[in-house]
C-alpha positions as CSV (number, residue, x, y, z in Angstrom):
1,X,0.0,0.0,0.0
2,X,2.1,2.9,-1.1
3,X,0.3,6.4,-0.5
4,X,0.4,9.3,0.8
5,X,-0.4,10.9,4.3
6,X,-2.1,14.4,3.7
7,X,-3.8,17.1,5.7
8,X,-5.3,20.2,5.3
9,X,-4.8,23.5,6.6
10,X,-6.6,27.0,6.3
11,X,-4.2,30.2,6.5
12,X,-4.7,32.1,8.9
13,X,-3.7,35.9,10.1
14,X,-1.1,34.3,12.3
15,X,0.6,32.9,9.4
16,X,1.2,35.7,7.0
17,X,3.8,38.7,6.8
18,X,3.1,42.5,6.2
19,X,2.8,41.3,2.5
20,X,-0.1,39.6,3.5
21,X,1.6,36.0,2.2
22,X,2.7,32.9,4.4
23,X,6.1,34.1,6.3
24,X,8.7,31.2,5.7
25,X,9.1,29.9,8.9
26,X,5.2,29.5,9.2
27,X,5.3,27.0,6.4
28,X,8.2,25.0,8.4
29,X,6.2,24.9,11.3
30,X,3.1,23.8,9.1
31,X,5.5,21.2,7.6
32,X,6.7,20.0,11.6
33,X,2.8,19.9,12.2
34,X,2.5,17.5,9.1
35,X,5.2,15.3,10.5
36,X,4.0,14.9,14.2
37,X,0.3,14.1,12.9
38,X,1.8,11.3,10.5
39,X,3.7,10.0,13.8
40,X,0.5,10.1,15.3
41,X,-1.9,9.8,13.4
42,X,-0.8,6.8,10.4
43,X,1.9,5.4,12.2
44,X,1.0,5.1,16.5
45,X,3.7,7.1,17.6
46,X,2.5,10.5,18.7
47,X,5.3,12.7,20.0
48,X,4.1,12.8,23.4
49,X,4.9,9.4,24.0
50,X,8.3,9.0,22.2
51,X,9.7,12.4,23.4
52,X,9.7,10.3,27.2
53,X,13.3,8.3,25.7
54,X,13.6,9.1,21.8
55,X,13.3,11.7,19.5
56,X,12.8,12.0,15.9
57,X,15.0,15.2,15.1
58,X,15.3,16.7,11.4
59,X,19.0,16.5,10.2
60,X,18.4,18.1,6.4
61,X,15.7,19.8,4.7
62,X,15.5,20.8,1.4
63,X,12.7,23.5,0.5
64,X,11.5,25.1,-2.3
65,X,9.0,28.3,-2.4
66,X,7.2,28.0,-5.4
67,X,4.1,29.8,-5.1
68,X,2.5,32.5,-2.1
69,X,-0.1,31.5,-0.2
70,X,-2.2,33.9,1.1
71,X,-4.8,34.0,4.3
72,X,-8.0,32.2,3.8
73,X,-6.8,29.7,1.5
74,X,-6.6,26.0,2.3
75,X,-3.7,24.1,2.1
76,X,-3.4,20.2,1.0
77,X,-0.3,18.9,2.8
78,X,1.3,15.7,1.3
79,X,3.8,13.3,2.8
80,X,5.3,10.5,1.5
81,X,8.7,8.3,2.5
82,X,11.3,8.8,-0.3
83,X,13.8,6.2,1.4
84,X,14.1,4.4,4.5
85,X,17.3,3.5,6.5
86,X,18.0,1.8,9.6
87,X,17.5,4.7,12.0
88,X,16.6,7.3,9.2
89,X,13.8,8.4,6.9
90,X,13.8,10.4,4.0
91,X,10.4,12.2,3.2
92,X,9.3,14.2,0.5
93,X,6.6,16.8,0.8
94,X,4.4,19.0,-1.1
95,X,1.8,21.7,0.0
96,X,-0.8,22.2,-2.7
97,X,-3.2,25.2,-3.2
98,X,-6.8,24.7,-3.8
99,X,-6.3,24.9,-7.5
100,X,-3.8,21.7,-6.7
101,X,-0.8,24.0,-7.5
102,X,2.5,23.5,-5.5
103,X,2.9,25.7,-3.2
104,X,6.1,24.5,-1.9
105,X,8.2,21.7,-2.1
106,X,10.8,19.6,-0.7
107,X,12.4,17.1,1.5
108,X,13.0,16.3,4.9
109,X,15.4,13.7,6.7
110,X,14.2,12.4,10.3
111,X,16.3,10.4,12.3
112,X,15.5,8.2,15.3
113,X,17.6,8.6,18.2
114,X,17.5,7.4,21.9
115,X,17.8,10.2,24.6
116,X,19.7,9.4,27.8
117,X,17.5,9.6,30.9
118,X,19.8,13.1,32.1
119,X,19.3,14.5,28.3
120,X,22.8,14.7,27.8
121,X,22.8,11.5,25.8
122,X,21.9,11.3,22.1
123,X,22.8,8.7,19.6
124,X,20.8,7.0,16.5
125,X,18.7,4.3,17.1
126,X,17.4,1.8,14.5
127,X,13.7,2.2,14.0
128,X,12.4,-1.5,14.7
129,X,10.5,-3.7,12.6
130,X,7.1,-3.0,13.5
131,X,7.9,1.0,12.5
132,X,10.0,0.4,9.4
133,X,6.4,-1.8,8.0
134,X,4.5,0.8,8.9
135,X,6.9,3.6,7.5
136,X,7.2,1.5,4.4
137,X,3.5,1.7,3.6
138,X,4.3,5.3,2.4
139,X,6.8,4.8,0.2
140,X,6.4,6.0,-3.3
């Protein structure tokens, strides 16, 4: 089952600029959003639960503005699983106007890790096999 995981969201006054368009780093927290409900949501994993010993940090991202979105418009936010590693996954995304025009573009690279009880501790840790079935549903 190869698909996509997408969700929508409406712009709002909190997310544009003077210019009256999405500010950049709005559409990287929209983009963070899309990632913790995919967690959550498609794969059992919400945040709050594996922020108690792991974490799922990003270690690249690659993003491209293609069009401005402005407020009152709805968003269609697709993820999909490019590759996956042992303890990484490589994502492409795409938000999408209502006229299904990109809106941006890109690709993000998420890496499991373990966190040390103290926080001081961080190292990779191999997704296991129950998580890399359910990531590999996504791939495309």
């Amino acid at each position: 089952m190869n698909n996509y995981f997408t969700k929508t969201e409406k712009i709002r006054f909190k997310h544009v600029d003077y210019a009256g368009i999405v500010f950049y780093p709005r559409f990287l927290e929209m983009l963070n959003d899309l990632v913790e409900d995919w967690f959550e949501e498609a794969l059992d994993r919400p945040f709050s639960k594996i922020h108690e010993t792991n974490g799922i940090p990003t270690v690249d991202l690659k993003v491209q503005f293609k069009k401005a979105a402005r407020i009152g418009e709805i968003l269609t936010k697709k993820l999909w699983v490019i590759s996956l590693g042992g303890a990484s996954v490589n994502c492409g995304f795409r938000f999408e106007d209502e006229n299904q025009k990109t809106v941006l573009e890109g690709e993000v690279t998420l890496v499991n890790v373990s966190i040390a009880e103290d926080r001081n501790n961080i190292k990779s840790e191999a997704f296991n096999e129950e998580m890399k079935e359910k990531i590999s549903s996504f791939i495309i």
